[in-house]
ZATI-434674 format. One record per residue (C-alpha): residue number from 1; residue in three letters; z, x, y. Coordinates in Angstrom, 3 decimals, always signed. Example, Ala and Ser with C-alpha at 12.3 -4.5 7.8 and 13.67 -1.06 7.14 Angstrom:
2
> seq,type,c3,c1,c2
> 1,ALA,+7.800,+12.300,-4.500
> 2,SER,+7.140,+13.670,-1.060
END
This chain:
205
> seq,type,c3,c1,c2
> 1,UNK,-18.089,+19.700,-86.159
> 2,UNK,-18.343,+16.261,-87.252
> 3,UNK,-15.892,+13.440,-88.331
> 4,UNK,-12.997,+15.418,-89.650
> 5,UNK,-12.262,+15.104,-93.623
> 6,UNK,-9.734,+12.824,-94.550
> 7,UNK,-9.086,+11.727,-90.641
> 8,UNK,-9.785,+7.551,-90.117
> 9,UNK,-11.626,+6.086,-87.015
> 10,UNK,-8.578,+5.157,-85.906
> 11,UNK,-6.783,+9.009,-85.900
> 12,UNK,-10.112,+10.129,-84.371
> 13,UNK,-10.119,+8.202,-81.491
> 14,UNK,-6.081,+8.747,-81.178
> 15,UNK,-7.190,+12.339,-80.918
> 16,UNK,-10.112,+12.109,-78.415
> 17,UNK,-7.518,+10.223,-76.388
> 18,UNK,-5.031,+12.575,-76.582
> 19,UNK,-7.633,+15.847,-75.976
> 20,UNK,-9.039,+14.342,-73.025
> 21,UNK,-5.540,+13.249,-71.481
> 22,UNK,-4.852,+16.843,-71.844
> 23,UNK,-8.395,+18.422,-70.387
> 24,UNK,-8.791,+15.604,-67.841
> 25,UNK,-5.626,+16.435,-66.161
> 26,UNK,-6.025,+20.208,-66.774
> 27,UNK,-9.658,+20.677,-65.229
> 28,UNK,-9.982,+17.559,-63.759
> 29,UNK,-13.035,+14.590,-63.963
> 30,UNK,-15.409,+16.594,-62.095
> 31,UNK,-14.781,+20.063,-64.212
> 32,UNK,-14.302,+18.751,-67.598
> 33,UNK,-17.635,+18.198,-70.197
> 34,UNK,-17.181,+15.872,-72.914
> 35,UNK,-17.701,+18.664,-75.052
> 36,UNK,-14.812,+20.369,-73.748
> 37,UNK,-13.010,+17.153,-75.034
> 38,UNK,-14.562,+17.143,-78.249
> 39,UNK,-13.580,+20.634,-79.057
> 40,UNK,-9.970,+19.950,-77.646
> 41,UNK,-10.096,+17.016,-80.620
> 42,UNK,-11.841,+19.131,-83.232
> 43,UNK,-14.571,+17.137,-83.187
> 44,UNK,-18.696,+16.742,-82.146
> 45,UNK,-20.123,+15.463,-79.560
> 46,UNK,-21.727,+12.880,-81.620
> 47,UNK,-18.225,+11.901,-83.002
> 48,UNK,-16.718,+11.430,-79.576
> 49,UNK,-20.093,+8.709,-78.397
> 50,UNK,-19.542,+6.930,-81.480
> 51,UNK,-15.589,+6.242,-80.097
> 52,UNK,-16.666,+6.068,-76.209
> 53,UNK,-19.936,+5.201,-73.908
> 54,UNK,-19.085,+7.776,-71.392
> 55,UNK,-17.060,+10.377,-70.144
> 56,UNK,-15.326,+7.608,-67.335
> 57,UNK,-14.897,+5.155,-70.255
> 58,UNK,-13.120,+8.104,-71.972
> 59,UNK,-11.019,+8.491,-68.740
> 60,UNK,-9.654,+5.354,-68.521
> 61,UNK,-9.129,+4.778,-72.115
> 62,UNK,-7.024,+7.701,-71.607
> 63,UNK,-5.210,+6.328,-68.973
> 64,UNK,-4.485,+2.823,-70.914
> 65,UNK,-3.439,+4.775,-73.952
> 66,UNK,-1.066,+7.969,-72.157
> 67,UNK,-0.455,+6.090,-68.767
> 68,UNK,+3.166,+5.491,-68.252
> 69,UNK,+3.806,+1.714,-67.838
> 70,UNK,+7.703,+1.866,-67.284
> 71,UNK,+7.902,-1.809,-65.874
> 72,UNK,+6.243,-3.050,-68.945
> 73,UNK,+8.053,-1.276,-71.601
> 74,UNK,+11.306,-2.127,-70.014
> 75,UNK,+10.741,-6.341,-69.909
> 76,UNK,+9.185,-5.402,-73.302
> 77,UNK,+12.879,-4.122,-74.245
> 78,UNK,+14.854,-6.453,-71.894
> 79,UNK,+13.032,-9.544,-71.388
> 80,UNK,+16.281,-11.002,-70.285
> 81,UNK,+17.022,-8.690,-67.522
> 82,UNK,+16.551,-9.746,-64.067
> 83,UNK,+13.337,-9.076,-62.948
> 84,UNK,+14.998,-7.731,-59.621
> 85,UNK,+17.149,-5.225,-61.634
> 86,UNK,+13.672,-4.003,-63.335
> 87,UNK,+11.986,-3.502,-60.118
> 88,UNK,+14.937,-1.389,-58.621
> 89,UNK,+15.312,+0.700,-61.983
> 90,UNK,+11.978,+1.441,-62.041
> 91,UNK,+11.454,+2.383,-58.252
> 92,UNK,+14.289,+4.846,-58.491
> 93,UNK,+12.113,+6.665,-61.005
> 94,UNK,+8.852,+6.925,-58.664
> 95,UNK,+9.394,+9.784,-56.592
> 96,UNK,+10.105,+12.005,-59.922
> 97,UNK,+6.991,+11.558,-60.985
> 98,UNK,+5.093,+14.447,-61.642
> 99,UNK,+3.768,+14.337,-65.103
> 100,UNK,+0.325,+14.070,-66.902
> 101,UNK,+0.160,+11.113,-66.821
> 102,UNK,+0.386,+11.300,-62.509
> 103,UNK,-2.376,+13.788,-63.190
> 104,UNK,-4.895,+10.741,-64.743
> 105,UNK,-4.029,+8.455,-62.521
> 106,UNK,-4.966,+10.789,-59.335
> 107,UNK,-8.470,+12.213,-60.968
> 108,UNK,-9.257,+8.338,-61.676
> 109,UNK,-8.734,+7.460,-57.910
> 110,UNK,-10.365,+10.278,-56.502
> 111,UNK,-13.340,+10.034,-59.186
> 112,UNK,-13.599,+6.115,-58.777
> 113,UNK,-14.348,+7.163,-55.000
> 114,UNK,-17.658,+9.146,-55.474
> 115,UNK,-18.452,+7.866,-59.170
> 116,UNK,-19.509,+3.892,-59.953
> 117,UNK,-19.158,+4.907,-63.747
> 118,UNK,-15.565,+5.252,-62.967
> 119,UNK,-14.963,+2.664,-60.357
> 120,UNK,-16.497,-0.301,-62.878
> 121,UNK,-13.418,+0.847,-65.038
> 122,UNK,-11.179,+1.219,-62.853
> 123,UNK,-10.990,-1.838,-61.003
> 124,UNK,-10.470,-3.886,-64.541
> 125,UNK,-7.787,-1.472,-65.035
> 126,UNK,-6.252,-1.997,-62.103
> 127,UNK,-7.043,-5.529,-61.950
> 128,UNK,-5.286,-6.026,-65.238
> 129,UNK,-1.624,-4.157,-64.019
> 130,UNK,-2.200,-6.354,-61.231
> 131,UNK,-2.767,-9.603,-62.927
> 132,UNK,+0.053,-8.443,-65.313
> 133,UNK,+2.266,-7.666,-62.444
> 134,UNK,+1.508,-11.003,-60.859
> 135,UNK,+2.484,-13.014,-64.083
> 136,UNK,+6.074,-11.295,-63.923
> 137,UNK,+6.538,-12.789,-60.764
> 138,UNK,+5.678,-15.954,-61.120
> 139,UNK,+8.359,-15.952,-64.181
> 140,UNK,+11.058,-14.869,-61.751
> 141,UNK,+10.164,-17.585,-59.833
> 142,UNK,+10.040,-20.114,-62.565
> 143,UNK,+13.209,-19.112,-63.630
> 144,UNK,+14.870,-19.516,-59.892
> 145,UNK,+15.294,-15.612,-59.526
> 146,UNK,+12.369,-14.967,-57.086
> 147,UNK,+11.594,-16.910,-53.922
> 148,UNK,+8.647,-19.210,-54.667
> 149,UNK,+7.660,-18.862,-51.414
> 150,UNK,+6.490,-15.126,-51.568
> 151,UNK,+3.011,-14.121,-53.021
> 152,UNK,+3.011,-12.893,-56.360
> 153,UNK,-0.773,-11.372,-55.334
> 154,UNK,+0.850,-9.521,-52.587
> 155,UNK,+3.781,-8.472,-54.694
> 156,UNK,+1.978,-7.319,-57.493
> 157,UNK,-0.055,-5.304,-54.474
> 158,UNK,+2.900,-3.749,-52.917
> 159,UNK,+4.468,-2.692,-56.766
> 160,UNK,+0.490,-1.013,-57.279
> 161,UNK,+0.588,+0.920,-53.854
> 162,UNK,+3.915,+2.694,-54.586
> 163,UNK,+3.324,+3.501,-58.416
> 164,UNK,+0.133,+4.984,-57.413
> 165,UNK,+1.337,+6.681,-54.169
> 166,UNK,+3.927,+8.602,-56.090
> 167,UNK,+1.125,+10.040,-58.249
> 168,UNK,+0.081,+11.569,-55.216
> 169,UNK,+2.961,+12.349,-53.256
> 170,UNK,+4.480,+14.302,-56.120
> 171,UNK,+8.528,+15.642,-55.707
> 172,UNK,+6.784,+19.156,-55.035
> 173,UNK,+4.762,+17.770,-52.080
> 174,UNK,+8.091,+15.880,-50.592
> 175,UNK,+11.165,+14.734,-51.966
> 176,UNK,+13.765,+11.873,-51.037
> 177,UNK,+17.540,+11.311,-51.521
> 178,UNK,+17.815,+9.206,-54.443
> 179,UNK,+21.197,+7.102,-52.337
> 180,UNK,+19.024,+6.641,-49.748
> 181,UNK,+15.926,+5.474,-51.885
> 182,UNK,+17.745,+3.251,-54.018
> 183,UNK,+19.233,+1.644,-51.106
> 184,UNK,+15.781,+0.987,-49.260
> 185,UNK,+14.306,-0.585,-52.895
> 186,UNK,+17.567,-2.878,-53.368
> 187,UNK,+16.960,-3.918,-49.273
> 188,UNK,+13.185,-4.588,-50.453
> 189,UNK,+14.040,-6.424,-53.332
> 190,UNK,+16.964,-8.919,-51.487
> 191,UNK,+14.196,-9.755,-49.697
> 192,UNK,+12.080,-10.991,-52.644
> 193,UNK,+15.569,-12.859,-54.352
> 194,UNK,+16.172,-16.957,-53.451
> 195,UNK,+17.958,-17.009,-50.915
> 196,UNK,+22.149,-17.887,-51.922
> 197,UNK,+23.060,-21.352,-50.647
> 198,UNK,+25.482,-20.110,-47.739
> 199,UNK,+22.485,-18.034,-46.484
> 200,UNK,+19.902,-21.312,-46.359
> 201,UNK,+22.734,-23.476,-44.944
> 202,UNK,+23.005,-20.886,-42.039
> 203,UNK,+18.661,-20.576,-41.883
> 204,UNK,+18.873,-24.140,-41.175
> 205,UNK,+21.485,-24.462,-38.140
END
């Protein structure tokens, strides 16, 4: 197998992506070949290095590509939406995770552990939902919806330990009532919100 007749760079490389998505969270990091991956996509071995270094480049790729960014494709839709509202609508989704996607994102952490070839990766990965995440905050606060005096850094943290928590802590593993969730994110986010005039007023007595 070679480059595929008719098929452009660009629909081979969708299809590596989209094979090793599929094997990666099948087999896992450790039990998948890149030639397992290439015959997922239909294609060689050679065909798959000419699109990616190594099978940990391949993994994260495939995370980038079939990773579900929720936050970002809703201020994407809604830029105009409080960023508060976004934060709660997406947290009510995180403990019913349990897709592929939650599949890539747990072989990547594990992997990153034992494997530099991942970690180097991973931490730009991560670094970059964290910068992005950081940036969204520091609109919010611009824009007088988020306390200037909390730490987007730390923020941006917080949001990164609980997407990537529910990969692991999947609704099969433990499960919580959505009332009860929604009600601890909306406490969470209050918290994060300028405080209303009345409420300073009464701080400063």
């Amino acid at each position: 197998m070679g480059r595929i007749a008719g098929v452009t760079a660009a629909e081979t490389r969708a299809r590596l992506l989209q094979a090793a998505a599929d094997v990666f969270a099948q087999r896992g990091y450790d039990g998948t070949r890149v030639a397992d991956i290439a015959a997922a996509a239909g294609v060689s071995n050679g065909a798959l290095y000419a699109h990616f270094g190594s099978k940990a480049a391949l993994l994260v790729a495939a995370i980038r590509a079939h990773g579900r960014q929720l936050l970002a494709d809703l201020f994407a839709a809604e830029p105009d939406r409080p960023i508060t509202d976004l934060l709660v609508t997406v947290g009510r989704l995180l403990p019913r995770r349990g897709d592929d996607s939650c599949d890539l994102i747990v072989e990547a952490l594990v992997a990153a552990r034992r494997d530099q070839d991942v970690a180097r990766p991973m931490r730009d990965y991560v670094g970059e939902r964290a910068d992005w995440l950081s940036e969204l905050v520091r609109i919010g606060q611009s824009s007088g919806e988020l306390d200037p005096a909390v730490s987007p850094a730390a923020v941006a943290h917080f949001c990164l330990l609980l997407s990537m928590g529910s990969a692991l802590i999947t609704p099969d593993l433990h499960t919580v009532d959505d009332a009860e969730w929604a009600d601890l994110l909306t406490r969470i986010v209050t918290v994060l919100a300028v405080p209303s005039l009345p409420a300073q007023r009464e701080a400063l007595q």
